[in-house]
ZAMARGU-4260 file (C-alpha; in steps of 0.2 Angstrom, whole numbers, plus 5000, padded with zeros to 4 digits):
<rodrens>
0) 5037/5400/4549 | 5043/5387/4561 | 5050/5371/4560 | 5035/5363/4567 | 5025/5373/4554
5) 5038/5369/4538 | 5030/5353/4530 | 5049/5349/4524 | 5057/5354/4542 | 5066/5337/4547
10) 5056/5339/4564 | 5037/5340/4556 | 5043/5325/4544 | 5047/5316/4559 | 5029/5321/4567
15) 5021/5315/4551 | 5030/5297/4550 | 5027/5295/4571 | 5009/5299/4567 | 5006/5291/4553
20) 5014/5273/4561 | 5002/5275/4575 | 4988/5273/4561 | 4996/5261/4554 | 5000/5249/4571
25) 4981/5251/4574 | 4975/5242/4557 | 4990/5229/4558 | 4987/5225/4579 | 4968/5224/4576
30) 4972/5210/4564 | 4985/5199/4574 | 4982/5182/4579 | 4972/5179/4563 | 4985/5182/4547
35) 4983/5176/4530 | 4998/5175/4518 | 4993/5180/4500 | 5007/5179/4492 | 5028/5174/4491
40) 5040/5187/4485 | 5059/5182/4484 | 5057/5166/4491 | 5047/5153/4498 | 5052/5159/4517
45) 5047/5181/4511 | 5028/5182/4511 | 5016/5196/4509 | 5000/5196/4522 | 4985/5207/4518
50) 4990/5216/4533 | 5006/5221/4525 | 4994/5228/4510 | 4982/5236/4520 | 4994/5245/4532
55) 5004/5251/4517 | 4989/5258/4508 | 4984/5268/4524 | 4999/5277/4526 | 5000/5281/4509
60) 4985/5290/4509 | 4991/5301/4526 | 5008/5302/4517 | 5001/5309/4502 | 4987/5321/4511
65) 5001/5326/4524 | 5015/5330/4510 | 5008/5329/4494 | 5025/5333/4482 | 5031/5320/4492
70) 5038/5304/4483 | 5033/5285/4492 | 5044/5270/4492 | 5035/5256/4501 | 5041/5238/4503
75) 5024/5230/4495 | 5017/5247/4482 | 5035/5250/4475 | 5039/5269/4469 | 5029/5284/4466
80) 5036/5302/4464 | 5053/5296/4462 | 5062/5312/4456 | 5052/5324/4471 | 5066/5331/4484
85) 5054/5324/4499 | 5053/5306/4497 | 5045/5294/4512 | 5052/5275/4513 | 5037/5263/4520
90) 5038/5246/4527 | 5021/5244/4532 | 5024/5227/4542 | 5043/5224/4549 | 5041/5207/4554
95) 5030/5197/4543 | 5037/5182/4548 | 5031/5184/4566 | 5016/5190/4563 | 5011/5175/4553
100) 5016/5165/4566 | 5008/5174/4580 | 5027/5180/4587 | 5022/5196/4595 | 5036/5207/4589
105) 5035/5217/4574 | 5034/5236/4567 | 5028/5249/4556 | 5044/5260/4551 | 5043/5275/4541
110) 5058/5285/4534 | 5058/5303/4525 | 5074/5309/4514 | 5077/5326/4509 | 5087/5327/4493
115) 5094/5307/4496 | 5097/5310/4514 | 5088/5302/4529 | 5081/5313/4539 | 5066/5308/4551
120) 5059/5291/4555 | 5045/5281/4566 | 5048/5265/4571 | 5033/5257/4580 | 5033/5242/4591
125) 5014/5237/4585 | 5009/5227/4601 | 5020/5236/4616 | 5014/5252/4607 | 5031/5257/4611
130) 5036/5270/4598 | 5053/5276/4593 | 5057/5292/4584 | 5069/5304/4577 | 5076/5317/4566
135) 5091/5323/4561 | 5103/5335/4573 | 5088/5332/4587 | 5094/5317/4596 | 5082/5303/4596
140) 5065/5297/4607 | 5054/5282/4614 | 5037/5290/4617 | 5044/5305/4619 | 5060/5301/4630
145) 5075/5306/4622 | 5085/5290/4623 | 5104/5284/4622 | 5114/5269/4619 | 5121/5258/4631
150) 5138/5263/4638 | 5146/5242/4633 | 5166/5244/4629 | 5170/5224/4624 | 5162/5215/4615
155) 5163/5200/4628 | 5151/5209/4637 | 5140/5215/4624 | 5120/5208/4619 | 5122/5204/4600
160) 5106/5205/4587 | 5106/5200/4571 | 5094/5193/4555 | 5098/5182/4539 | 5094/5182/4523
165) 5080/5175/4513 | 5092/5168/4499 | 5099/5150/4507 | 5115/5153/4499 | 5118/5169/4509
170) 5111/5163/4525 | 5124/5148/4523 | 5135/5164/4525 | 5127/5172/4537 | 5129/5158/4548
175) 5147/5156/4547 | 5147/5174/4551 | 5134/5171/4567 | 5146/5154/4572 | 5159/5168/4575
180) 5151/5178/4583 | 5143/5168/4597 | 5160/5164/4608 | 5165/5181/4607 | 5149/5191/4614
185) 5139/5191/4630 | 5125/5182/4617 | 5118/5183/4602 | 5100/5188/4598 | 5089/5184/4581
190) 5073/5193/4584 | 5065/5194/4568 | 5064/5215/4564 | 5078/5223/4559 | 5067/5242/4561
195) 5066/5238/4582 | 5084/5228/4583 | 5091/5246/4576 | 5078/5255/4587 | 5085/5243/4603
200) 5101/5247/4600 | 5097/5267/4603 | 5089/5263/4620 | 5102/5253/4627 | 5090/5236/4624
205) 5106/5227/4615 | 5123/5233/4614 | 5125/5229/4595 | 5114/5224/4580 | 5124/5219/4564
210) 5112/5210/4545 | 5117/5209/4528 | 5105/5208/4513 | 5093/5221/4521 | 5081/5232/4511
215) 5081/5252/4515 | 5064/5251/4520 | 5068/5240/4533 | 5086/5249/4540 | 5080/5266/4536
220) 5069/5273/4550 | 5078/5262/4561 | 5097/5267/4556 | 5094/5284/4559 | 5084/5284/4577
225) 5103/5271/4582 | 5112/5286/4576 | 5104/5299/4584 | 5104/5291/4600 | 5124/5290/4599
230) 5127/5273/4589 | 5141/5272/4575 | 5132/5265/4563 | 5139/5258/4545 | 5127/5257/4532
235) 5127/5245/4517 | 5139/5247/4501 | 5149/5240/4489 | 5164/5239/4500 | 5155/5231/4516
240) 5149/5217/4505 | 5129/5225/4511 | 5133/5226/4529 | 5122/5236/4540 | 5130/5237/4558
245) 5125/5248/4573 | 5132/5248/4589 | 5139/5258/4606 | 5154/5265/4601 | 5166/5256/4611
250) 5161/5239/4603 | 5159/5244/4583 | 5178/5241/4578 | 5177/5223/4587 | 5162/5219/4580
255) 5165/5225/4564 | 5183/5214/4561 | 5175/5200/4567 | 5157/5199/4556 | 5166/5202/4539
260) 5166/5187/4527 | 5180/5177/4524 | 5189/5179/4507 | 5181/5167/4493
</rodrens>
């Protein structure tokens, strides 16, 4: 049997998610421009859209008739198959923000573990139908291309991304954090999907891409395509106060000193 052929091979898993998020960008492009917000979640600024529900349901049924043993985490259906070694993460919409309001940047990203591990990922751009892939030990692609991170050594010449927090106690934070930042890089981005800033930061698009208070639906996919494409790359923990940070090499110990929170 061969990779391609092993339904649990990193490689097909990565097939799956990439084909899957195609299917997935089809439903939620053909409905931008005309959103509809059905509900809140955390807070009054984290909504749902009947996009987000759609595009979740539709790759849970691939997901399921691709890899049927296969557990599913998605950010709107919550957990099923929690204790199968295969398990698929799922955020159906990256970007709900901006596709409510008609920004046209936001993604599909789908993530598979094996046994806790990420292992393979999709991450879609829905309207540049740009899509970034990868899996783990095989480097990492846009649109096949196999892609690499920037070669930036300072951070005084490195393109910043970032995102906030829902919770307006955090994001009070988060700014401090961003008012650091600012004088010390090249610039500093917020564009509004963590799944494509991570994805950006494998092709060389920005230099560096650091969040706190990220879900692993929205970092997964993402995370490990940075990594593969030669990003270090911190994920969140008790000991980074929930930092996710991915960057080219030469800038992630600048970077990293400087978006730490003060002591309380």
């Amino acid at each position: 049997m061969s990779e391609r052929d092993d339904p649990r091979s990193p490689a097909e898993l990565e097939r799956i998610a990439a084909d899957t998020a195609r299917a997935a960008a089809a439903v939620v492009g053909a409905a931008y421009g005309r959103p509809r917000a059905v509900g809140r979640k955390s807070s009054p600024t984290d909504v749902v859209t009947q996009t987000d529900l759609r595009a979740e349901e539709l790759v849970r049924q691939r997901l399921r008739a691709a890899t049927p043993d296969a557990g599913l985490l998605g950010e709107e259906g919550g957990t099923s198959g929690a204790g199968a070694p295969v398990q698929w993460v799922i955020d159906p919409l990256d970007g709900t923000i901006n596709f409510l309001y008609g920004v046209p940047l936001f993604a599909v990203s789908i993530a598979a573990s094996i046994d806790g591990e990420i292992v393979a990922g999709a991450v879609i751009d829905v309207l540049r139908d740009e899509l970034f892939s990868a899996h783990l030990g095989g480097g990492a692609r846009c649109d096949g291309a196999l892609i690499h991170v920037s070669g930036c050594t300072a951070l005084p010449e490195a393109l910043v991304a970032t995102g906030f927090s829902y919770r307006a106690q955090l994001r009070e934070a988060q700014g401090e954090v961003a008012h650091r930042v600012l004088p010390r890089a090249r610039d500093l981005r917020c564009f509004g999907s963590a799944a494509l800033e991570l994805c950006w930061v494998g092709c060389a698009r920005i230099d560096a891409y650091f969040q706190r208070d990220t879900e692993i639906w929205d970092r997964a996919a993402g995370a490990l395509i940075a990594a593969e494409a030669g990003a270090r790359t911190e994920l969140p923990c008790p000991e980074n106060d929930d930092l996710v940070i991915a960057t080219a090499p030469g800038v992630f110990d600048d970077l990293w000193a400087v978006v730490q929170f003060a002591p309380a």
